[in-house]
Structure formats: structure tokens, C-alpha cells
N, C-alpha and C positions, 0 to 999 in steps of 0.2 A: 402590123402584126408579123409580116411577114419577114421585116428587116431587123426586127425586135431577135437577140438573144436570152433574153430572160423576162419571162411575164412573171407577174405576180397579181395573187386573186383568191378567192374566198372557195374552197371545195363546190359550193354549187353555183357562187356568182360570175365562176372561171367558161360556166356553161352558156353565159350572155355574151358573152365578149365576139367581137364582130370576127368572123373570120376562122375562130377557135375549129370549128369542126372542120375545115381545111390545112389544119395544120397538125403534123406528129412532132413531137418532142422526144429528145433524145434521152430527158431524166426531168423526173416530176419526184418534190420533195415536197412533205407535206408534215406541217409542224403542227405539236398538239392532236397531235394522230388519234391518242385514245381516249379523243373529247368527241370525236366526229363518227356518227351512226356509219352501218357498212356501206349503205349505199351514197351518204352525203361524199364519203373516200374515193368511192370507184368513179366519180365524175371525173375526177382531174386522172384518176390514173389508166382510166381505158385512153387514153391520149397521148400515154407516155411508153417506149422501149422498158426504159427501170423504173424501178421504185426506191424511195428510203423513206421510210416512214420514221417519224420521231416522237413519241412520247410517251407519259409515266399512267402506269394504269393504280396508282396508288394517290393520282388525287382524282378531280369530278369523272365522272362516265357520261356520254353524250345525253343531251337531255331529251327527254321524251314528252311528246306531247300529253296533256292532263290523260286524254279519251285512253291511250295505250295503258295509263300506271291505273284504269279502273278494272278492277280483276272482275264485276261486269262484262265489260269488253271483251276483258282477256277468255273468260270463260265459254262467249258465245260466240268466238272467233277460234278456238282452240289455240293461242296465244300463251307461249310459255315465259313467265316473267325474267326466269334468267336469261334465256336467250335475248330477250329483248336489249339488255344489258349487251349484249356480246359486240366486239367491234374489231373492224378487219385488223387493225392492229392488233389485237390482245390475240385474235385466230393466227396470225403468222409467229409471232412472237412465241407462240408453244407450239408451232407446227413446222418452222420453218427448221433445216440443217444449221447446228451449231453455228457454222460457218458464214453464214447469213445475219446473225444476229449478236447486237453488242450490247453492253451495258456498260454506262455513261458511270461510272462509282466516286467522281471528284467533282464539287460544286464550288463554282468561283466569287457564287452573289455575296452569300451571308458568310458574316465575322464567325472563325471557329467556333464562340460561346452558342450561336444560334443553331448553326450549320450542324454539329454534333447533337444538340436537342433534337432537330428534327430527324436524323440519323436515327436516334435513340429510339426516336416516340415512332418513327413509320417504315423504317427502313431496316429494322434487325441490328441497326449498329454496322452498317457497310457503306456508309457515304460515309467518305473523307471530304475534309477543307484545307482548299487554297488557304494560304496565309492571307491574313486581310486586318489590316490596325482598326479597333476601336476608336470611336469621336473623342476626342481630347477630354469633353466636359462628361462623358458618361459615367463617371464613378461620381460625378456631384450632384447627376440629376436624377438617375436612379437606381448606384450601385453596380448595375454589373449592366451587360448588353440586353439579357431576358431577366423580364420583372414583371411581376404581378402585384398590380395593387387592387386589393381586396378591397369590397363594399361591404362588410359583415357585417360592420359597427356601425353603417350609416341610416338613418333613417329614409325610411322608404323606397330601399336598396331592391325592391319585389319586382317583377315586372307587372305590365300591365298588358293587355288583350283587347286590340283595336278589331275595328270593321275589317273583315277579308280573314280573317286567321292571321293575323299575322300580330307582332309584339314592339311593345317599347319598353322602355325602362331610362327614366330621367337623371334619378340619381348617376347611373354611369352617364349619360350625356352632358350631365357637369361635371363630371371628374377628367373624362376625356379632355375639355375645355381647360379643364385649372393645368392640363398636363402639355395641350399645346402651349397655354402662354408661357408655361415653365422652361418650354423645349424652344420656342421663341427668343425670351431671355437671353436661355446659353447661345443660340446659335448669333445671338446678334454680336456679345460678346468675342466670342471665339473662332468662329467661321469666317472664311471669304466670301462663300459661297451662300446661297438661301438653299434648306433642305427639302426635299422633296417627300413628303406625307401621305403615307398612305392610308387612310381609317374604315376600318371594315366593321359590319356588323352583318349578322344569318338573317337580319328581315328589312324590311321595306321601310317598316314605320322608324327605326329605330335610325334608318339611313336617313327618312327625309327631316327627322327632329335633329340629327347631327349636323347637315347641310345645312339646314336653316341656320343654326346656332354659328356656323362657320363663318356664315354670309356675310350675319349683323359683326362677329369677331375680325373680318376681314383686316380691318385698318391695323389692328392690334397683335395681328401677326403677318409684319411685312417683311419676317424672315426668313417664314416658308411658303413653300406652296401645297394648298392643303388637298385634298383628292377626297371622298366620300363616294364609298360604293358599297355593295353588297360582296359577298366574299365570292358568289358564284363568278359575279363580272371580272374577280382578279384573276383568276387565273392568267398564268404568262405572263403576268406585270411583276414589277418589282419597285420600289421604292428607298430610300433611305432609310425612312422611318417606318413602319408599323406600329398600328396601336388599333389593337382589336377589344370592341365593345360587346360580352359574350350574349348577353341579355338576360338570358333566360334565370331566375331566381323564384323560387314557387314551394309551399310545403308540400306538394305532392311530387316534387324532387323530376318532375317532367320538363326531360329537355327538348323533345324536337327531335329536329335535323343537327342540331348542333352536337349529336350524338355521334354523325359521319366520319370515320374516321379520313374521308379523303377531304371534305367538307374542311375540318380542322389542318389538314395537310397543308392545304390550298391557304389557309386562314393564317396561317402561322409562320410560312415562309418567304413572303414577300418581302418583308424586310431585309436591309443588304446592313447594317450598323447594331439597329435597334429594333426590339419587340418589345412593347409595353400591352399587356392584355387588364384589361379593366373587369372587374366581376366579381361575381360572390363566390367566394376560393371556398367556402365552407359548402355550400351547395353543389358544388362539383365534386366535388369530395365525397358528398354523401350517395349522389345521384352516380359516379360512374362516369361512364364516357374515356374520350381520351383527353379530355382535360381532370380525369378523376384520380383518385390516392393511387390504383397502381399506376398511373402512368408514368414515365420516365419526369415529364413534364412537372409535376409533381415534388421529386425526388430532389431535381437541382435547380428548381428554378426558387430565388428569393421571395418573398409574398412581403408587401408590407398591408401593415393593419391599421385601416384608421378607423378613431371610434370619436363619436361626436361628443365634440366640445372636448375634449382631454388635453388638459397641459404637459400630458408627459411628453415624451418623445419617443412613438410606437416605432421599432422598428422589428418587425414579424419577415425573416429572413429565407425562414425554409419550414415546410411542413411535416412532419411524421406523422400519418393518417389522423390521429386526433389530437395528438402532440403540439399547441402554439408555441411557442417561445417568443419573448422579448425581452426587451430592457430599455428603461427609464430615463432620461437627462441624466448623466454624465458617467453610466456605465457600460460594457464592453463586451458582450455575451462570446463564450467561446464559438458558439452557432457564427456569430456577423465575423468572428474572424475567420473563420474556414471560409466562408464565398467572399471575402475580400469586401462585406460592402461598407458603406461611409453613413455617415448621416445625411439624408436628403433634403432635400428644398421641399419636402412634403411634411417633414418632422412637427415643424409650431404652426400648420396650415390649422386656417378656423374652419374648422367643417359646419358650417353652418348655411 
């Protein structure tokens, strides 16, 4: 420790480390700042001369254990909910002299088409993008960089309600599926590289039905590599691909958490190429959220529409709150010419 210039370690797991409390540091930097509660922070930084704390209080907030988010609890500890919420980050951040404090307003992961979306939908419209070229094959496999392929049309597109609270929904777990061997395909064709896959979903059960499905899929996509998580564990990752499985589809128009707008934040920029979100666009739509009609999200992202069994060729490009539009085998709506998109490898899919 002692010869060591640079340690690296977890906010609390920095507190095991042999030696640690005989040593000061001359600058402690702590990433993902306003994921980590006040006191998980102050481990590493009562050790350090400076500080720089790094991160966005517009996606997850540090997690709290079940006992603290029962207002039970709260009530018989005098326990105020927002504070609970609060983190040393977000406290220096509005407290600190201008001078002290920056904000980061250029992101270099996600292709302008994404990087702008998320700008739109969470940011006021003040994050810029680096330049960054689209995959070569992405106007063959789903039109533009951000796509949403809708479940409206598909049978038994609902979710369903496992043991623990928590949710699945199958029909997306095969679409998901018909979308990596799609994105497999291309990449075997056209890449040097294998792409790196990211697939999220808000619940547990919907994670472990996609995994599984991955597993037995493995041989059959040996041109990427596939990753399956929940959206909380993304955070700070990133991947090539995104393809987020929304789940939640229900007449009583109940979404969850997947109402969060940091939740979504987290959900929807991991991708550095491509975002493909799987779901029932009609259900979001009615229900709200930030994947609902006002959202930016909404406004410019292509929707396609598949409906069972149909020989047309759906191609459902953009939404106006209750407004579909399409067109048929071998016509050209002025809607698909404005976002530039093509006819997809999803067009004569048997949904079956």
C-alpha cells in the first residue's frame, strides 16, 4: 500500500484494505457519486486532501434498503423520505461555489440519432454528441439507430405476474430472440468484429426467462456477445447494442417502476450504435411515463407494427398520440420518407 500510487476500491470495501487507515491521500475521486448514500461517500473521502466527485443525479439514486422505503419505519423513526434520497453529491453540487463545480454537456458513447433522444427525453435538450458513424447494416435491420418494435398486434403481448412481485412477458422474449438472430445475421455478414449486447429488462423474472432463452440460443449467435441484466445492474456500462424488453402491458394501464424517469434514463442509454426497445407502444402511450405520447421518445422514434399472421408489409414508423400510419408491400408513405427508414428483415416475419 504503501509503494502503491494509485488504489482503487468500492466506497466501503476501500475501508478493508490492509493498511488503508495509515495512509492519507492526496486526491480521492469517486465515480458514480450520486448512486452512493452520504455515508457510503465519506468512507473513501475522510482519507483524502481533495475530492472530485463524478456523477449524474438524473439517472438511479443510491439504493435503500426495503426497512428504510417502509413509511412504517419512516414514521416511527421520524425518517423524512426525501432526505433519505439525498447524497453528498447532489448536497455539494447546489451548495458548492460555481467555481467548484462543472458540468460534463458532450457525450462521446451513443451515435448522434440516440445521444440527442436522450438529450430530448432527460436533459432539457443540452447534451451534445460527439460525431460517431452508424453500423453499416443499420438501415437494413431496423431503419434508423432508435426503433421500437411494437407488440400491439401480437397475441399474448400482456404481461404476466410471477411469485415475489415481480413480471414476465414472453411474447417480448421472443421477439427479443427473433431480433438477436436478426442482428447476428448482419453482424456475421458485415463486421470484423463480434458485437457486444446489451439486454435489459425492469424485473427479475423477465431477466431470468431471457437468459435462459440466450443460453439454449448460444450456438446460434456466435457473433455476438450477449449480456442479460436488469436495468438497475446497468448503470455505468455500455455496450454496442441495446435492446430493452419494457414488459409491463396490462388493461389497467399499471406500469411499475418502469414509470422512473431515471430508471428509463439508465434503460435507454447504454447503447453506443443501436437501441432497439421491444413493447407495447400502444400501452405506453395510454399509460404515460417517459416512454408515453408526450415524451420526446415518442415524437422521433420509428415504431414498427407487427400484427399476427398479416402478409402485408407493416411498416408503423412514427406515432402521433393516436395517429398509426402505415403502408403495404410496395408503397412509400411520406411518414418512412421523413426518418429515412427502409423496409426491414421484420417486414414478411411469420409471427407466429
Amino acid at each position: 500500500m504503501v509503494a502503491s500510487q494509485l488504489v482503487a476500491g468500492t466506497c466501503v470495501g476501500i475501508a478493508g484494505a490492509p493498511g488503508i487507515d495509515d495512509e492519507a491521500f492526496d486526491l480521492c475521486i469517486v465515480d458514480e457519486a450520486s448512486k452512493a448514500t452520504a455515508t457510503e461517500t465519506l468512507v473513501p473521502l475522510v482519507r483524502a486532501k481533495g475530492w472530485v466527485l463524478v456523477g449524474d443525479e438524473k439517472q438511479l439514486p443510491p439504493f435503500l434498503d426495503e426497512a428504510l422505503r417502509d413509511r412504517t419505519v419512516q414514521d416511527d423513526f421520524g425518517l423524512d423520505p426525501d432526505e433519505l434520497k439525498q447524497t453528498l453529491f447532489g448536497r455539494l453540487a447546489r451548495g458548492l461555489p460555481a467555481a467548484n463545480s462543472r458540468s460534463l454537456n458532450r457525450q462521446y458513447r451513443m451515435v448522434p440519432q440516440i445521444g440527442d433522444l436522450i438529450s430530448a427525453c432527460f436533459y432539457g435538450g443540452t447534451l451534445e454528441s460527439a460525431d460517431r458513424e452508424p453500423l453499416g447494416f443499420t438501415a437494413e435491420l431496423q431503419g434508423s439507430p432508435v426503433c421500437w418494435l411494437a407488440t400491439d398486434g401480437l397475441r399474448g403481448r400482456g404481461e404476466r405476474e410471477t411469485g415475489g412481485k415481480t413480471f414476465l412477458n414472453l411474447c417480448e422474449a421472443r421477439e427479443v430472440m427473433r431480433h438477436l438472430k436478426k442482428l447476428n445475421k448482419a453482424t456475421a455478414q458485415t463486421a470484423d468484429e463480434r458485437l457486444h449486447v446489451l439486454v435489459l429488462a425492469p424485473y427479475l423474472a423477465q431477466v431470468s426467462e431471457l437468459a435462459r432463452r440466450v443460453r439454449q440460443e448460444r450456438e446460434r449467435l456466435s457473433h455476438l456477445d450477449v449480456e442479460v441484466n436488469t436495468v438497475d445492474a446497468a448503470q455505468g456500462r455500455e455496450a454496442d447494442v441495446l435492446i430493452f424488453s419494457t414488459v409491463r402491458s396490462n388493461p389497467q394501464f399499471k406500469m411499475g417502476f418502469v414509470r422512473d424517469l431515471e430508471r428509463a434514463n439508465v434503460a435507454l442509454s447504454r447503447g453506443k450504435y443501436l437501441l432497439t426497445i421491444v413493447g407495447d407502444a400502444s400501452f405506453f402511450e395510454q399509460a404515460g411515463g417517459p416512454l408515453g405520447r408526450r415524451s420526446p421518445l415518442r415524437a422521433t422514434t420509428p415504431v414498427y407494427l407487427h400484427r399476427e399472421g398479416a402478409q402485408q408489409r407493416w411498416r408503423i414508423v412514427t406515432r402521433s398520440h393516436n395517429d398509426l400510419r402505415h403502408s403495404t408491400r410496395g408503397s412509400t408513405s411520406s411518414t418512412t420518407r421523413r426518418w429515412g427508414c427502409r423496409s426491414s428483415s421484420y417486414d414478411s416475419m411469420s409471427w407466429r
